[in-house]
N, C-alpha and C positions, 0 to 999 in steps of 0.2 A: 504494500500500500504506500504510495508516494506522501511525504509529509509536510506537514503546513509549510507552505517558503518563507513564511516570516518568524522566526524563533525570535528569543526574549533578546538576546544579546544583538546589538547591535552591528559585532562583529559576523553574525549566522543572519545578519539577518541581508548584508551586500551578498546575495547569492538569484539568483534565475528564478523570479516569482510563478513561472508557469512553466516549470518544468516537465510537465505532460505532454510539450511538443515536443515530438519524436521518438516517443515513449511506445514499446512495442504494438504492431498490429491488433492486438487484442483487446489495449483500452479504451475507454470511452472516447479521447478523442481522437485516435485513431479513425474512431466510426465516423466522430464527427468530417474526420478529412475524405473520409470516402475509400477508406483502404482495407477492410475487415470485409471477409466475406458472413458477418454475422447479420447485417445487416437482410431483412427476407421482404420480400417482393409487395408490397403494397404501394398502391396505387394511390398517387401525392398529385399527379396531373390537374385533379379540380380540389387541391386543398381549400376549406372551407374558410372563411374570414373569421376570426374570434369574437364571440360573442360577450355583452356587458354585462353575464352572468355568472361570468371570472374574472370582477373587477375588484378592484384594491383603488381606498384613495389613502396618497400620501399627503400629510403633515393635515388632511382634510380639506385639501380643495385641489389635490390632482388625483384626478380616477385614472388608471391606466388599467387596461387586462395583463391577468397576472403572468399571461407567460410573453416575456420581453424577448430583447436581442442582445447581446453581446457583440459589442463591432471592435473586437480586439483582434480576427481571424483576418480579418478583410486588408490587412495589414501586410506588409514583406513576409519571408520565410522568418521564423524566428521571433515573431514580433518584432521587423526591425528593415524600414523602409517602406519604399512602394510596393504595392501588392506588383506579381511578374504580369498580370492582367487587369491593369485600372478599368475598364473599359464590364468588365465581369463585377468588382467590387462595386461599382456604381448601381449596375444591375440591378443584384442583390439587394443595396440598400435602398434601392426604389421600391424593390418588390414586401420586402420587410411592409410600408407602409402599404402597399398595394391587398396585402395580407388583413390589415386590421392591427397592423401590431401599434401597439403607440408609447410603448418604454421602449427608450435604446440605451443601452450604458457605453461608457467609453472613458478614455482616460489621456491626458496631457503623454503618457510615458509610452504608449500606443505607435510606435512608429520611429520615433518618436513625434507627436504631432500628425502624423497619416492620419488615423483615425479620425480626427475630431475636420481637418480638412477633407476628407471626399467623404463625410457626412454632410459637410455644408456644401459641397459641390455637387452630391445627387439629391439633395432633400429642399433647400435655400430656395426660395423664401417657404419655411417648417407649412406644413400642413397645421390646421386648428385640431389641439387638441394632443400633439405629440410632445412629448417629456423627453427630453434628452439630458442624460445623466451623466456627468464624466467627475475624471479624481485627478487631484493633484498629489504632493506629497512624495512621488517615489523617481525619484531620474534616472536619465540613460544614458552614463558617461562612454557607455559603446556599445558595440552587440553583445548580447549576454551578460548586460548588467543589469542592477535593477537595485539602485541605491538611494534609501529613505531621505528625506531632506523635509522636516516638518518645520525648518527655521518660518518663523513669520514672514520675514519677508522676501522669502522666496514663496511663502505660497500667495502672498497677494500678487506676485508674478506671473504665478502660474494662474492665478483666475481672470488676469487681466489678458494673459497669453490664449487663455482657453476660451474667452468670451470673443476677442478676435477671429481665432481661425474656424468657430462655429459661427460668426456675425449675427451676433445675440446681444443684444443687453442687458440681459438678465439671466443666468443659468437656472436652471428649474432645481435641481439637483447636484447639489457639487460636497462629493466626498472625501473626506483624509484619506486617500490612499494606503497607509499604514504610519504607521504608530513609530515614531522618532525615538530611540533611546535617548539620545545623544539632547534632546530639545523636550523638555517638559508639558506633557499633554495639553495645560490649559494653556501655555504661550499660541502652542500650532492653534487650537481651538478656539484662541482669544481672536487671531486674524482672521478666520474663517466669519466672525462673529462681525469684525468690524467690517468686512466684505457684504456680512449682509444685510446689518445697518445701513450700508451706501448704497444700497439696493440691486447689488451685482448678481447676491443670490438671492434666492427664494428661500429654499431649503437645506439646511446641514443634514450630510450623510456621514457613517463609517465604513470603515471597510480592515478585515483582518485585527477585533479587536476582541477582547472578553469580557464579561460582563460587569468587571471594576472598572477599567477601562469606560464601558457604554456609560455608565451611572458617572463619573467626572466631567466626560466632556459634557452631560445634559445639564449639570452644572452652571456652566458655562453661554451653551447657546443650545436651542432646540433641536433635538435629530429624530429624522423619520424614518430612518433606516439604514442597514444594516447589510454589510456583503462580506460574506466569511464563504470559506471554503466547506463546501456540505454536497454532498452525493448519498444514493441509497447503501455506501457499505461504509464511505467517510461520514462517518457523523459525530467529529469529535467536537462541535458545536453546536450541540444538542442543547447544551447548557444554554445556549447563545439564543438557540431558535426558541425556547421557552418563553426566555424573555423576553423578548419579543413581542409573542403573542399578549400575554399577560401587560403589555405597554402598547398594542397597537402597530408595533413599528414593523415596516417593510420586510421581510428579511431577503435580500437576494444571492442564494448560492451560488458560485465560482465553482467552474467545473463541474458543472452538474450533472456532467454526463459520467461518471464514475462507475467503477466496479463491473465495466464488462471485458476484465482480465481473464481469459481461460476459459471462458465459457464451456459446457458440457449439455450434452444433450436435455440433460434434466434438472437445467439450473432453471430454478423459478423466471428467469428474466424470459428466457426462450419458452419455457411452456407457454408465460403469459404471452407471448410474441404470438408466438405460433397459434395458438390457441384466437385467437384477437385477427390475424392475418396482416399484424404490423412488422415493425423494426422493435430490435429491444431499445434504441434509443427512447423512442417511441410509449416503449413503457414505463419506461426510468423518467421522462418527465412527468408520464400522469401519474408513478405514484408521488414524485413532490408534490406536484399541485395537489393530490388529494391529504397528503402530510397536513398542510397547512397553512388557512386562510391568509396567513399573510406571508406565505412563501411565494418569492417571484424569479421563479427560473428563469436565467437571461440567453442558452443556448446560443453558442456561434457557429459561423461557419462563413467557408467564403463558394458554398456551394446551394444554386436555386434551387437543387432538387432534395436538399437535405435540410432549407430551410423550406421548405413547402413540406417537408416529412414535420419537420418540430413541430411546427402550427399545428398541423392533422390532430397533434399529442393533444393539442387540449380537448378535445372531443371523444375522447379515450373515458373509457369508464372500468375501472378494475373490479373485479368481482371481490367482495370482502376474504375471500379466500387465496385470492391471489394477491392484493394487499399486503394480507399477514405473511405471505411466504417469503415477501420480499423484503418487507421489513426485518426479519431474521435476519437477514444475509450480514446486518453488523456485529452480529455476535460472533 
């Protein structure tokens, strides 16, 4: 099982936050790239648009449907420049809203900057109604880094940087990307706060935190939500997703496509697959969404027929028995 990429020390924590590219054929985002023969034949050609009956509103005045996008994929190999196909990356993020999706998350560290520029280059001027969510907090001093930086004023930089190359005046959504040893929770928090004082943001997010953590920054300045690493076998933020509910707040899992290592003929993911005539991707999102009303999977890809697969997931119904089989799979 791959482990959190942000550990406590500062020092563990300058390491390759999404370590899952390139990570063998058999996991989750392997599916998601299109390379696992686990994937099984269902028919995504007239995927349905998502309906307001899987709606979440943030901070109480953004409803989004709760299964979003991730536009971290749409990105260079690596997370790390222009995708090898702009022209395909556009596509997709047209089709994204062509879908009914109206959460996208994204982050300044993204490309560096890719992401948040050909979101504004295939979406500008935003459709009514779509939330676009990104994070500051973590830089990209090269390929295959990913080094925290919660000084204040660098993240008024980065919101001022990220409001630019999305040409927005106000970000709906903007999250600490992770947690600064080095720089005291409430300093990063305090400018995130006087950011939105100035009316740059809307809403304070987190992302990669625990729940002492969550309770300080709200301290601070109001948060609607919450992006930790969570899948159906990774669920070492259980603790996290509780809380959550119990406060209302967003939660949206990283990597949500988790735990399709090794699959076996009779691993619950496949029966309920096959059983269903989906993808196990397919089932690994609807059992999140059925986890928990304020779970908001954000699934990426830089692929239309895998993100026309995602969407179909919300329409997915598990049978209480295939639920519980699945839910097992963390023990």
């Amino acid at each position: 099982m791959l482990k959190d990429e942000f550990p406590k020390s500062n020092e563990e924590r300058n390491v390759t936050r999404r370590r899952f590219v390139g990570v063998s054929l058999g996991s989750g985002a392997a599916i998601l790239a299109g390379k696992s023969d686990l994937i099984f034949g269902a028919d995504t050609s007239k995927a349905p648009k998502l309906s307001m009956n899987t709606a979440f509103t943030l901070g109480g005045d953004l409803t989004v449907h709760r299964l979003g996008f991730g536009a971290m994929r749409v990105t260079g190999e690596g997370i790390w420049g222009w995708p090898p196909d702009r022209e395909n990356a556009l596509r997709v993020l047209r089709r994204v809203v062509d879908l009914g999706v109206n959460l996208i998350d994204t982050a300044d560290a993204y490309g560096p900057d890719t992401s948040e520029l050909l979101i504004a280059q295939a979406l500008h001027p935003y459709p009514k109604g779509l939330v676009i969510a990104t994070k500051g907090g973590l830089t990209r001093p090269a390929a295959g880094q990913w080094v925290p930086n919660g000084r204040p004023e660098h993240l008024k930089k980065a919101v001022e940087g990220s409001l630019k190359r999305l040409r927005l005046d106000r970000i709906d959504v903007y999250q600490l990307h992770t947690v600064d040893s080095k720089v005291p929770l409430e300093e990063s928090l305090g400018a995130l706060k006087e950011m939105k004082d100035a009316g740059k943001i809307r809403h304070v997010g987190l992302s990669n935190v625990d729940r002492q953590e969550i309770a300080r920054a709200r301290k601070i300045v109001p948060i609607v939500s919450v992006q930790n690493r969570y899948n159906i076998q990774d669920r070492d933020s259980e603790d996290v997703l509780v809380y959550c509910e119990n406060e209302h707040l967003g939660f949206l899992p990283w990597f949500p496509i988790g735990g399709g290592r090794g699959l076996k003929t009779g691993h619950p993911l496949n029966v309920a697959a096959k059983t269903h005539g989906v993808s196990v991707v397919q089932v690994a999102l609807a059992w999140l969404l059925e986890r928990s009303s304020v779970m908001l999977p954000i699934p990426g890809t830089s692929s239309l027929t895998h993100l026309e697969e995602n969407v179909a997931a919300a329409k997915l119904k598990l049978t209480a028995e295939e639920w519980k089989a699945i839910a097992g799979l963390a023990a």
